[in-house]
N, C-alpha and C positions, 0 to 999 in steps of 0.2 A: 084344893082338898087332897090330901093322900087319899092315893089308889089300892082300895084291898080288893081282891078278888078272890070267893071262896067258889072254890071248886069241890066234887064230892065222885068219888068213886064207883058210887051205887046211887042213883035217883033217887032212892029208894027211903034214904038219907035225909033229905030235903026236905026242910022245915021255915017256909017265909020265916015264922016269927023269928026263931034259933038263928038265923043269918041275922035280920037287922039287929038283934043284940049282940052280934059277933060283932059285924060291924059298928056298934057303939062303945063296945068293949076297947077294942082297938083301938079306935080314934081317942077315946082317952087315955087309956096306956100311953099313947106314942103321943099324946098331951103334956102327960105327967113328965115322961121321959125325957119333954123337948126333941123329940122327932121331927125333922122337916117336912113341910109340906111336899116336898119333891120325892120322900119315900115312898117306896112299896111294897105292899105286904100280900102274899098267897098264900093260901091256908086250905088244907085239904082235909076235909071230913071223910074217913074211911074206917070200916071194919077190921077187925082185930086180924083176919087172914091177909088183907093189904098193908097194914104197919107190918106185920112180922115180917113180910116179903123185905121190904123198903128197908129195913132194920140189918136182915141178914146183909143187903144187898152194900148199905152206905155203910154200918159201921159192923160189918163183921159179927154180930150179936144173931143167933140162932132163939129167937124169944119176940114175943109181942112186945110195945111197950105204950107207956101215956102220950106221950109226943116225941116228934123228931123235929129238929128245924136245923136251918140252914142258912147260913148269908151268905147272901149275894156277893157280894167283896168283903174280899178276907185279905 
């Protein structure tokens, strides 16, 4: 089975149900997508002051945003 691991910046965050639907969310995405069982996915649940940071930090953008992602190999 693909390894997701959802990490969260605040405890605070943290919701069992909200992860296991992550996690099924995902695994069918990367179903749909034909995704190998040998991928892996991290996924960070954070507040709108930790994206902005992350945001200025990787792509230069001074603003919160919905998501940032990133691959592994590029």
């Amino acid at each position: 089975m693909m390894e997701i691991t959802v990490n969260y910046s605040n405890l605070g965050l943290y919701s069992q149900e909200m992860e296991t639907l992550l996690n099924k969310v995902l695994q069918k995405g990367a179903e749909i997508q034909k995704i190998g069982q040998d991928a892996e996915i991290s996924l960070l649940i954070c507040d709108n002051e930790t994206i902005h940071r992350l945001n200025k930090q990787y792509r230069g953008v001074d603003a919160s945003t919905d998501v940032l992602s990133f691959a592994l190999n590029e």
